[in-house]
N, C-alpha and C positions, 0 to 999 in steps of 0.2 A: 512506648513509642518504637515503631519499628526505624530501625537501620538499613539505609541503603546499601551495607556491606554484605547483611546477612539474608540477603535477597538476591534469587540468580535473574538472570536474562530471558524472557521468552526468544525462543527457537520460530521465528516466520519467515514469511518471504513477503516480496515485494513484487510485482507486476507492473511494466513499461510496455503499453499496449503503444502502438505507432501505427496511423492509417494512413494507406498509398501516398498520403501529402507529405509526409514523415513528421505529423501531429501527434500528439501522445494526448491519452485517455486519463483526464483528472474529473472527480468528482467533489460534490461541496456533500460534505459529512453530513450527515443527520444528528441533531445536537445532541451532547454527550457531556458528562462532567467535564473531562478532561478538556473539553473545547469551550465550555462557559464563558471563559471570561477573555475570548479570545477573538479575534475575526478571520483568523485564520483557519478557515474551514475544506478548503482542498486538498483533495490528495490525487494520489494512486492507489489503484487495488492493494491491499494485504490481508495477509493474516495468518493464523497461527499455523504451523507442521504438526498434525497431529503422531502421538505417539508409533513409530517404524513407520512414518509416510518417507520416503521421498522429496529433497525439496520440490522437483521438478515437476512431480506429482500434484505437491499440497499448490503449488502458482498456478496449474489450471485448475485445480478444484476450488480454490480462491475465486479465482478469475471469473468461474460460470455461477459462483454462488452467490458476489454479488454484484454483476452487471449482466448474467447471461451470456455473456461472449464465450461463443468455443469456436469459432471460424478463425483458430491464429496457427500460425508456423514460429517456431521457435526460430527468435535472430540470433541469440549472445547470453551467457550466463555471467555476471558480474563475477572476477577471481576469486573476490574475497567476501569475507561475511563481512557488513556494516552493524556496525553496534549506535544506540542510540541511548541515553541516561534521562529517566523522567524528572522535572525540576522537584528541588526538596519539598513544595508544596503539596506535591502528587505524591510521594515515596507513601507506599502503606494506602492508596486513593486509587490513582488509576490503572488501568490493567488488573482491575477488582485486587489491587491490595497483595498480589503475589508475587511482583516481579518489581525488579529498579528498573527497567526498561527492556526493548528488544534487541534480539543479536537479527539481523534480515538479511537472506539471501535473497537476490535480486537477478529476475528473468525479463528479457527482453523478449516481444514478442510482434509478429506484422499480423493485424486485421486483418482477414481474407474475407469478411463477410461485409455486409451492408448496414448501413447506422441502425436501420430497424430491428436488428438482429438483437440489440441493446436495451434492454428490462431494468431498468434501476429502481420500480415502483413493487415489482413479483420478481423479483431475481429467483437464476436457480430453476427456471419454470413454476415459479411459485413456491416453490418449496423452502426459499429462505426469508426471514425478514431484511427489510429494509433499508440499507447501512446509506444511500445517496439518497439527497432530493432532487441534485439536478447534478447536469454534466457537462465538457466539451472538451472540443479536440482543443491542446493550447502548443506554441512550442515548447521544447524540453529544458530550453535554459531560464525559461518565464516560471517553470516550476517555483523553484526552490521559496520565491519570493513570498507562494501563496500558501506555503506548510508554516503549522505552526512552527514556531523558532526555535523551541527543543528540538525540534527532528531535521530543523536544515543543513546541519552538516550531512545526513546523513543523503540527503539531497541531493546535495553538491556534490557527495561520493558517484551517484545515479547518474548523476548530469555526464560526469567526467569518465563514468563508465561505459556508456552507452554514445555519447557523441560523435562518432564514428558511425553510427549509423544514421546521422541525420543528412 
């Protein structure tokens, strides 16, 4: 049996897209183990810092890989790294079995483009698969509600990081 001790953190980021309304860009997930048994299917962009990427780098390569947005301006980089602990049913399951959870740094960013702009079916200009089925703008303190409940503190962190700019 694996140990959540003896398991590190993945290294990602997190993306807070905000359009001229000051709405943020959550997506409902594409079903996944880890979201099985769950209804909590929204998020925010992330994902992994590939090895000497840059976080700020790996949040728009995130960003355009799976929703296609590149029309943003950097608002706000969150201080700190938010850590998040997979529940013991998942340790050794999700995040394919390598990691107890993730460490995320977290970009704020403004929309400068048009909602058409937004590919969640060919993200990436096609070039990636398909991580959303659907999307919308929601406000940012409505988040936390609709993440699965392991990762809502890390939520709350987001909320309270970036609420300054709503």
């Amino acid at each position: 049996m694996v140990k959540r001790e003896d398991l590190p953190y993945r290294d990602c980021v997190g993306i807070c897209v905000f359009n001229k309304d000051n709405k943020v860009w959550i997506g409902n997930r594409v079903g996944s183990s880890e979201l099985s048994k769950s209804s909590y299917t929204w998020q925010m962009p992330q994902g992994g810092i590939d090895k000497g990427e840059v976080p700020l780098t790996a949040a728009k390569r995130e960003l355009f890989e799976e929703t296609s947005i590149h029309s943003i301006t950097l608002l706000s980089e969150a201080d700190d790294w938010f850590h998040y602990d997979l529940p013991d049913d998942l340790i050794g399951v999700g995040l394919k079995g390598k990691f107890r959870g993730q460490r995320q740094r977290w970009f704020a960013f403004r929309f400068d483009g048009r909602d058409d702009e937004i590919n969640i079916l060919n993200p990436g200009d096609g070039n990636q698969h398909q991580e959303f089925e659907d999307w919308r703008w929601a406000d940012l303190s409505d988040v936390p509600e609709l993440i699965v409940p392991f990762k809502r503190k890390v939520y709350d962190q987001v909320v309270e990081a970036f609420k300054k700019l709503v």
